[in-house]
C-alpha positions as CSV (number, residue, x, y, z in Angstrom):
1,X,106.4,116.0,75.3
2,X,106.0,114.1,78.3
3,X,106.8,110.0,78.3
4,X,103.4,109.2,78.5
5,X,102.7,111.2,75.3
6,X,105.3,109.9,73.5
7,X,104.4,106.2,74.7
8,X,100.6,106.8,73.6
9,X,101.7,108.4,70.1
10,X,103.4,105.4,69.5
11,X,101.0,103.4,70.5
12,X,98.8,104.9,68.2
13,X,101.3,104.9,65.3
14,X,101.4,101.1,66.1
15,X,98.1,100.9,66.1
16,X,97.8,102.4,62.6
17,X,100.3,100.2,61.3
18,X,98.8,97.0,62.2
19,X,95.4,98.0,60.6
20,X,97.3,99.3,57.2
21,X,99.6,96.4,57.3
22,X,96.1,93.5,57.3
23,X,94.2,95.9,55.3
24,X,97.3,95.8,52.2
25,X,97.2,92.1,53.0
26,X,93.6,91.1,53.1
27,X,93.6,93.4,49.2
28,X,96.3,91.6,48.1
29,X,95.5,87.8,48.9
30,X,92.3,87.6,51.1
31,X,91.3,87.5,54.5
32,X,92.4,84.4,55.8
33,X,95.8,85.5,54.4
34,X,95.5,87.8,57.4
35,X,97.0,86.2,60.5
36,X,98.3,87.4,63.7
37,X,102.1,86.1,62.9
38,X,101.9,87.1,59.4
39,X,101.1,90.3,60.7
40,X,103.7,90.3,63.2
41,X,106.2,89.4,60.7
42,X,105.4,92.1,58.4
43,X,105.6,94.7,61.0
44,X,108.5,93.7,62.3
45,X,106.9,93.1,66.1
46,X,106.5,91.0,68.2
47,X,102.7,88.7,68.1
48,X,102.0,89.8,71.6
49,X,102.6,93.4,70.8
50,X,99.6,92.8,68.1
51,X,97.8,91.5,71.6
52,X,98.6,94.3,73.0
53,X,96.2,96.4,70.7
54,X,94.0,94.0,69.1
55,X,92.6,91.1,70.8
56,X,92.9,89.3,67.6
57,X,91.6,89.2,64.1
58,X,88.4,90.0,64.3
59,X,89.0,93.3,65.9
60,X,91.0,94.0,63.5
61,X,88.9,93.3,60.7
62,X,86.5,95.7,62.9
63,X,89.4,98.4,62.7
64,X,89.4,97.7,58.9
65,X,85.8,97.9,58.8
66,X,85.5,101.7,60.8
67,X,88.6,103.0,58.2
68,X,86.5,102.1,55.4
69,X,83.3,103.3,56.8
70,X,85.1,107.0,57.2
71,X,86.6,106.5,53.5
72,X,83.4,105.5,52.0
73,X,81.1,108.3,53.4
74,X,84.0,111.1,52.6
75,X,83.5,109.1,48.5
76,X,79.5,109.3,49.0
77,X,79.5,112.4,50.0
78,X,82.3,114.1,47.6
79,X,80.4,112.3,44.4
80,X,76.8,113.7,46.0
81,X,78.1,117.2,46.6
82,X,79.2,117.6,42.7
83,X,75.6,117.1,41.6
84,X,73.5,119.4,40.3
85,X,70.0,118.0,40.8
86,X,68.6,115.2,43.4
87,X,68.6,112.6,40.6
88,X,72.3,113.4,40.0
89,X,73.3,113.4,43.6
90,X,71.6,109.9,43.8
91,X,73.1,108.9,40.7
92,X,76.3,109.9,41.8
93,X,76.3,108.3,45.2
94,X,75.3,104.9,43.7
95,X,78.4,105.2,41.4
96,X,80.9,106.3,44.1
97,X,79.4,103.5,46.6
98,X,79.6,100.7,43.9
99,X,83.1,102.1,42.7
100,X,84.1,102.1,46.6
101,X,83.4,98.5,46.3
102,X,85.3,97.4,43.6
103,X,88.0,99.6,44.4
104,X,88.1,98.3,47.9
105,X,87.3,94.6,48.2
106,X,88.7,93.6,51.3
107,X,87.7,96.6,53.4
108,X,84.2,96.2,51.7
109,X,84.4,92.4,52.9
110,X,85.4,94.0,56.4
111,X,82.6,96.1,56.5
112,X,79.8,94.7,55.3
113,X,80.5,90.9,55.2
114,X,83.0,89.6,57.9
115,X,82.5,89.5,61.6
116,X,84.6,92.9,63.0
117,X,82.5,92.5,66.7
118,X,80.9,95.9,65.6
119,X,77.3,96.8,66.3
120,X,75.2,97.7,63.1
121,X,71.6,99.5,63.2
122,X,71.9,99.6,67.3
123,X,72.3,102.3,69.7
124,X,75.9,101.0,70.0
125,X,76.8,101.3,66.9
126,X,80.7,103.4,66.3
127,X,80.2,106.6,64.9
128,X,82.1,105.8,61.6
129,X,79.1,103.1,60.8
130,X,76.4,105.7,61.2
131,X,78.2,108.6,59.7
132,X,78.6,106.1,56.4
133,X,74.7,105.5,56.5
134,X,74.1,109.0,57.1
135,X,76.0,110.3,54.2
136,X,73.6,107.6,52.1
137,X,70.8,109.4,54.0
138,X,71.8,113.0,53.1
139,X,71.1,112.6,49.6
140,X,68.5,109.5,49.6
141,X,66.0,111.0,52.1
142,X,65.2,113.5,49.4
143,X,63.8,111.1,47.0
144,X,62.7,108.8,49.5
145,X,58.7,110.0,48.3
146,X,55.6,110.9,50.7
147,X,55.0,108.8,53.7
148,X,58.0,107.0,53.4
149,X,61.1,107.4,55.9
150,X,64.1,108.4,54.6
151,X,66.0,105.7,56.8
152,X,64.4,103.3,55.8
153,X,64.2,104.1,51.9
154,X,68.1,104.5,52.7
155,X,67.8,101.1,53.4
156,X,66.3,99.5,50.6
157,X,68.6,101.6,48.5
158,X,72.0,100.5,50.0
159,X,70.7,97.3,50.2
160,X,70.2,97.2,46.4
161,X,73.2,98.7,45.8
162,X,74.9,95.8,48.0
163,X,73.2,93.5,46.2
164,X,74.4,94.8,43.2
165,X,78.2,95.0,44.2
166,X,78.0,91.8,45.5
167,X,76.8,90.3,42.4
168,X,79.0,92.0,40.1
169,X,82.1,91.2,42.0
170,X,80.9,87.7,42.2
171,X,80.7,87.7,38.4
172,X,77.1,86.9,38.2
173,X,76.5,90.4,36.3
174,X,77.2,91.4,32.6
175,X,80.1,94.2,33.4
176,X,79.1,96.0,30.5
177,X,75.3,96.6,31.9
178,X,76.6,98.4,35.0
179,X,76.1,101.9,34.2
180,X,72.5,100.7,33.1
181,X,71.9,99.3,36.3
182,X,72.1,102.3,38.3
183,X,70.1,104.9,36.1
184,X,67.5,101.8,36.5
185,X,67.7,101.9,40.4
186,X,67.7,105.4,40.6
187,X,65.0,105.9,38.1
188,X,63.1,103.2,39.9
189,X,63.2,103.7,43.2
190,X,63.5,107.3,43.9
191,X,61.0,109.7,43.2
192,X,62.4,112.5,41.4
């Protein structure tokens, strides 16, 4: 291994570690626990090395962000490939997308709540962000129903199921009426 691929293999390792390091932080005591020196501290590296990679926090809540975009379409897409029937794909995916959620608040905060300087719905958008809406699309585009595009019933789905993780984590929902909730969503909105 040449010195240049050992320097960028540890760069990358680095890399990794800095993202792992805020993302156990930011589930542990919240995002604004995440700072550069904590960081730092925790890593046992210097703050500029942290400069080095990440220009500063919000990049690395956009690192954060692309992780848990990968995670959750791998979860979407594992739940929707266990179903039988298009009504128990969709079911599924709403269940592995809300459980995603609660099992994941901070990188769900990353993703779909914090500023991470990514690009959503644009041509520019990373790959990770559109391979998570696709594996929404793969099962919802189905159901979507005649004359209607499957992105943007995709859409109104995920944005109902945002809604809905949002909501319960926020404790403005009855816990107990969760399951309920999605066999009304799917039942509602798709046509099966």
């Amino acid at each position: 291994m040449s010195v240049q691929e050992r320097k960028a293999r540890d760069r990358a390792v680095r890399e990794r570690l800095i993202v792992a390091t805020a993302r156990e932080l930011a589930e542990q005591q919240g995002w604004d626990a995440v700072t550069t020196r904590r960081l730092a501290e925790r890593i046992e590296y210097s703050q500029p090395v942290l400069y080095s990679h990440f220009r500063g926090k919000r990049e690395i809540i956009g690192a954060v962000a692309l992780e848990g975009a990968a995670e959750m379409a791998v979860a979407v897409r594992a739940a929707a490939s266990a179903a039988n029937s298009p009504r128990e794909r969709v079911a599924a995916l709403a269940r592995a997308y809300l459980d995603f959620a609660e099992r994941n608040p901070a990188v769900y905060d990353a993703l779909f709540q914090l500023d991470g300087g990514l690009a959503y719905a644009q041509e520019d958008t990373p790959e990770p962000l559109k391979d998570a809406f696709a594996a929404l699309m793969e099962s919802l585009g189905e159901v979507a129903g005649d004359g209607v595009h499957p992105g943007l019933f995709t859409e109104v789905f995920w944005a109902s199921l945002h809604g809905l993780a949002t909501l319960t984590r926020a404790g403005r929902l009855l816990p107990e009426d969760a399951a309920q909730r999605v066999e009304l969503l799917v039942d509602r909105l798709a046509v099966l």
